[in-house]
Backbone bond lengths (Angstrom), bond angles and torsions (degrees), N, CA, C in turn:
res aa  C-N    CA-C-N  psi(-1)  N-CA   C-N-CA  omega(-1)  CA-C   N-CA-C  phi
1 X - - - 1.456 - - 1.525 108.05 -
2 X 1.063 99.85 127.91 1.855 102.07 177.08 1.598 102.48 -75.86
3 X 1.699 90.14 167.59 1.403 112.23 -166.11 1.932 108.60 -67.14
4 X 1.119 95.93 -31.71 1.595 112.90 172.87 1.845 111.16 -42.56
5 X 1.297 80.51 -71.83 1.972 101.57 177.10 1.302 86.00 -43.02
6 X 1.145 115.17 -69.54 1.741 109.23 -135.47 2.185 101.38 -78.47
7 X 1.154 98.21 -12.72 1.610 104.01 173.05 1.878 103.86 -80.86
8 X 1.040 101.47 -33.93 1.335 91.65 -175.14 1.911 119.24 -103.91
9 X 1.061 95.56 -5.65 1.523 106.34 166.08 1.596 99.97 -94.82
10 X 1.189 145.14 -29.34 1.660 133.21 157.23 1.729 108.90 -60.30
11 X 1.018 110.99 -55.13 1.887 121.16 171.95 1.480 109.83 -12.17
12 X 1.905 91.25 -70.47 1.829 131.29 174.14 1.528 84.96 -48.91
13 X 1.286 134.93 -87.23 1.355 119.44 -159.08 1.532 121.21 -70.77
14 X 1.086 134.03 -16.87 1.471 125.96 159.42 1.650 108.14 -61.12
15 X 1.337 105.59 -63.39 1.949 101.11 166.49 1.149 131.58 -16.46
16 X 1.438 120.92 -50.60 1.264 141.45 -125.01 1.836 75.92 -122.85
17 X 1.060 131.73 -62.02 1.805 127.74 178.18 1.143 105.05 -72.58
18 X 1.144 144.33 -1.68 1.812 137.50 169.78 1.763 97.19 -97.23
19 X 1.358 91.88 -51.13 1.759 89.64 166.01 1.957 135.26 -31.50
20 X 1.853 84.41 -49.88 1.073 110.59 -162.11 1.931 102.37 -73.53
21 X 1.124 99.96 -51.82 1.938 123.21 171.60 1.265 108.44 -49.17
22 X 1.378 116.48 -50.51 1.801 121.10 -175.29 1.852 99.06 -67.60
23 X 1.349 127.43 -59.88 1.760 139.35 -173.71 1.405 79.29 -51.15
24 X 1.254 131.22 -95.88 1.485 134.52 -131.49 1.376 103.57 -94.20
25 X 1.311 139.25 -13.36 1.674 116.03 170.61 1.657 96.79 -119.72
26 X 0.824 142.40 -46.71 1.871 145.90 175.54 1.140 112.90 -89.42
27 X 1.120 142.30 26.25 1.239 135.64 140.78 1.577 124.31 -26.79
28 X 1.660 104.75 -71.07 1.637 118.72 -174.58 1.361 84.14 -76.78
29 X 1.457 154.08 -55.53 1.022 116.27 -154.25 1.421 142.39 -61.59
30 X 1.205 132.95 -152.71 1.729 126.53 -178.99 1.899 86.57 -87.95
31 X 0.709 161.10 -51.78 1.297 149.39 -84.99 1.909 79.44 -126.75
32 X 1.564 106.40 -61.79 1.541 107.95 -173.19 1.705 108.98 -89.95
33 X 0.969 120.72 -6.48 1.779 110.63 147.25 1.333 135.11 -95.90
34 X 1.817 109.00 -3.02 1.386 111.92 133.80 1.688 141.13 -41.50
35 X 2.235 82.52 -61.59 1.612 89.97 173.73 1.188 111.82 -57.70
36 X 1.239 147.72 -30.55 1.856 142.81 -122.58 1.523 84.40 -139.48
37 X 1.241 122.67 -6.04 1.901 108.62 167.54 1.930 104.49 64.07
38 X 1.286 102.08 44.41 1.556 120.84 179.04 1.379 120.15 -104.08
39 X 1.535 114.73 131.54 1.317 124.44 155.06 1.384 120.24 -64.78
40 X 1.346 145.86 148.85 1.296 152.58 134.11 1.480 114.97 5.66
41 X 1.707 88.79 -58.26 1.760 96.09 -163.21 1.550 107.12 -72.24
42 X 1.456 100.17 -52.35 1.970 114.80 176.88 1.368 103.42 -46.80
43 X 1.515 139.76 -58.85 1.489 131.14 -167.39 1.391 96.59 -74.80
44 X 1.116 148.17 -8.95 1.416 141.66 167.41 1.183 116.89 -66.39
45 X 1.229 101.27 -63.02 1.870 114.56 171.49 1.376 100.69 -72.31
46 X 1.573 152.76 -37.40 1.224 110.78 169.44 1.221 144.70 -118.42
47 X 1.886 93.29 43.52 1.754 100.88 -165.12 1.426 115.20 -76.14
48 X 1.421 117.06 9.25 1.709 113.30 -158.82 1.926 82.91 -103.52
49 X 1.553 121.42 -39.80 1.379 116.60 160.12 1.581 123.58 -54.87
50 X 0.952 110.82 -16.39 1.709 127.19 -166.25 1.568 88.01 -91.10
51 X 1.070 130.30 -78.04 1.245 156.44 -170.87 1.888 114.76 -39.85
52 X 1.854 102.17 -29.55 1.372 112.58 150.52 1.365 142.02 -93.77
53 X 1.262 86.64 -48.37 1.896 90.11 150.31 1.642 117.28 -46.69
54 X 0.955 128.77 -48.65 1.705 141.69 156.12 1.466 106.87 -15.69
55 X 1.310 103.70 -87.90 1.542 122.78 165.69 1.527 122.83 -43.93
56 X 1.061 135.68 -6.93 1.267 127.24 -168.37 2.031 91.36 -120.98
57 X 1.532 110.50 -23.33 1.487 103.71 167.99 1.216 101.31 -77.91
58 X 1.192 144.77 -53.86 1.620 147.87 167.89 1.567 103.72 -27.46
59 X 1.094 111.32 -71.69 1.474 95.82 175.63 1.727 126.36 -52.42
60 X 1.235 122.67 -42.29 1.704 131.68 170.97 1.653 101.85 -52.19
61 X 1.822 119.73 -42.03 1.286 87.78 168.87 1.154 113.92 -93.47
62 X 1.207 146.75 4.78 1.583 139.84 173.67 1.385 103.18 -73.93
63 X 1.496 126.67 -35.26 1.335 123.53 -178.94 1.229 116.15 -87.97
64 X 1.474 139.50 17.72 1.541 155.81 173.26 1.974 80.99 -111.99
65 X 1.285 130.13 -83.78 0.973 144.31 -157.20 1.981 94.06 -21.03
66 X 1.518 107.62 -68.96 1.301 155.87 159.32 1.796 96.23 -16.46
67 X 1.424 105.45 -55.23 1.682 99.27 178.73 1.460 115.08 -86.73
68 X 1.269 128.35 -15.89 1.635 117.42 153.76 1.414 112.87 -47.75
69 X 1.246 124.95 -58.97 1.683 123.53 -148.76 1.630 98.23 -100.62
70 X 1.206 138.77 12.82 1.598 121.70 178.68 1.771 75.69 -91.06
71 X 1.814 89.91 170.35 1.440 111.01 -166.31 1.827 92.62 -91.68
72 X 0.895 117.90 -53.23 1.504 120.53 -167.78 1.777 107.69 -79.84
73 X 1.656 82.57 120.96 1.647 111.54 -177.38 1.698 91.43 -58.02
74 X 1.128 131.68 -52.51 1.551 114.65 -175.13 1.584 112.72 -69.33
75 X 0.892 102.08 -34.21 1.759 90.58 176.16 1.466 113.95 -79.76
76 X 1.048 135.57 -22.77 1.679 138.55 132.41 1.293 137.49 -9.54
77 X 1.630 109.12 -54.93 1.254 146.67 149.61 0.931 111.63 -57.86
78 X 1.078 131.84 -105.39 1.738 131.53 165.28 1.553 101.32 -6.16
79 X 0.674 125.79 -81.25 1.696 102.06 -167.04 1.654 126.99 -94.66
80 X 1.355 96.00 6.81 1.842 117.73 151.37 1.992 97.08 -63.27
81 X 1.133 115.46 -50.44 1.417 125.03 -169.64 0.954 93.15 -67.64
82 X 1.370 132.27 -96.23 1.472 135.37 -162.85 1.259 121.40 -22.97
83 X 1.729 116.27 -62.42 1.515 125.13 -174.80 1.554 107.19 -75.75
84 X 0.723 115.21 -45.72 1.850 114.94 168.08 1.616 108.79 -46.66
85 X 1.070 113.35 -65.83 1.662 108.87 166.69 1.482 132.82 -64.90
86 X 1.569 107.63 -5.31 1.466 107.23 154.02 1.575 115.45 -94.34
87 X 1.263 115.13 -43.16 1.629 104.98 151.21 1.032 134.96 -44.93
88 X 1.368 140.08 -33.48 1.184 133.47 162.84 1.572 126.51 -77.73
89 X 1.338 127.35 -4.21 1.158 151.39 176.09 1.488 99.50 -77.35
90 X 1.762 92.84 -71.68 2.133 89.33 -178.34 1.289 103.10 -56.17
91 X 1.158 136.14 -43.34 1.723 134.42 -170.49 1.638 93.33 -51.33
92 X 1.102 123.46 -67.81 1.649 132.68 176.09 1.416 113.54 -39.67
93 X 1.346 120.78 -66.48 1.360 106.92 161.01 1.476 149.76 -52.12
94 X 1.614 103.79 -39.14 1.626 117.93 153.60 1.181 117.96 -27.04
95 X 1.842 87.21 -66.99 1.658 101.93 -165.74 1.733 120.98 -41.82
96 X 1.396 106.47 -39.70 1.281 123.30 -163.87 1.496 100.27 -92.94
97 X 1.161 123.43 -39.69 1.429 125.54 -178.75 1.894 112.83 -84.47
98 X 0.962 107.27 -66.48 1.722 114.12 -175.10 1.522 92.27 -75.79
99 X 0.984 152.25 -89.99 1.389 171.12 91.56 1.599 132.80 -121.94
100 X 1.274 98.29 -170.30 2.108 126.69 -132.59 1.786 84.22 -69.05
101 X 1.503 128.36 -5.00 1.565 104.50 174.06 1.688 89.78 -71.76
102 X 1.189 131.21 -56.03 1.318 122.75 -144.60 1.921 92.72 -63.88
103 X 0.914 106.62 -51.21 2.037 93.55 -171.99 1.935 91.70 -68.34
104 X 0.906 149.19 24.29 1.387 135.21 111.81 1.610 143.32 -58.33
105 X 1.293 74.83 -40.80 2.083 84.07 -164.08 1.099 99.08 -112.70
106 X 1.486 138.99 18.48 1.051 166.74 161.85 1.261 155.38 -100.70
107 X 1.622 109.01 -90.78 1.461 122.24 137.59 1.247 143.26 -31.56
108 X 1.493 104.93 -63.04 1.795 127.87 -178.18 1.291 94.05 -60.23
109 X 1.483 142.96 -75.42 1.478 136.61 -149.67 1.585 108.44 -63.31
110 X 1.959 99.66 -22.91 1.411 76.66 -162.85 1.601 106.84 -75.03
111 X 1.702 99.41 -40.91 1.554 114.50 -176.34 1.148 113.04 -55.05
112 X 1.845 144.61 -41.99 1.241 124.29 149.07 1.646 116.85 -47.03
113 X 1.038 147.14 -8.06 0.926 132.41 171.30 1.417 127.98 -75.23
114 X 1.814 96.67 -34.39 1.197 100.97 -155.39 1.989 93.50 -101.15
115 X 1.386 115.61 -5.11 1.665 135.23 157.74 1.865 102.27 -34.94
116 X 1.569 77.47 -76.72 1.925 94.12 -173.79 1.288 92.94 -71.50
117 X 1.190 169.01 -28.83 1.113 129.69 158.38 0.834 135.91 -61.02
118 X 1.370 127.48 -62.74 1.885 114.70 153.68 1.089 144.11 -30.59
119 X 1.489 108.14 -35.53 1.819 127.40 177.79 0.892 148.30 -129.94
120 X 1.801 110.72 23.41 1.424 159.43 -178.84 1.705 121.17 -93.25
């Protein structure tokens, strides 16, 4: 795997655990209703939604994390593929739904990632 892949599939997983830290522990605070453009009252009422969405990026990077250290180069792949193409999906949907920062800081790294992996 080139240095490319593997810089931008760590990127995807630092994202994806800062993601995860801001939803489920900073939510209410100033810091993650800054990021998320939140009132007091709104991150109150929806930190227990925040708080799963959280968890489900925690897992996308535990399951990248997960394809460095297995022994078999195909099962590596295999779930280099998989989670890269569900990251780039939510990035795709964000983008269009929340908006176009998230299919940046999101989407794009993962889907170049998951480009050069297939066709690299």
């Amino acid at each position: 795997m080139s240095a490319v892949i593997t810089a931008l599939i760590v990127y995807v997983i630092v994202f994806h655990i800062w993601a995860m830290v801001l939803e489920m522990f900073l939510w209410t605070k100033p810091l993650g209703r800054k990021t998320f453009g939140l009132s007091k009252e709104d991150a109150e009422t929806s930190k227990t939604l925040a708080a799963n969405q959280g968890l489900y990026n925690g897992f996308l990077a535990a399951g990248l994390v997960l394809s460095f250290l297995v022994a078999s180069p195909d099962t590596a792949f295999t779930l280099q593929v998989f989670l890269l193409a569900c990251v780039s999906l939510a990035g795709l949907y964000g983008g269009i739904t929340a908006g176009t920062r998230i299919l940046f800081i999101q989407g794009v790294p993962a889907m170049v990632a998951l480009a050069l992996l297939l066709f690299v």
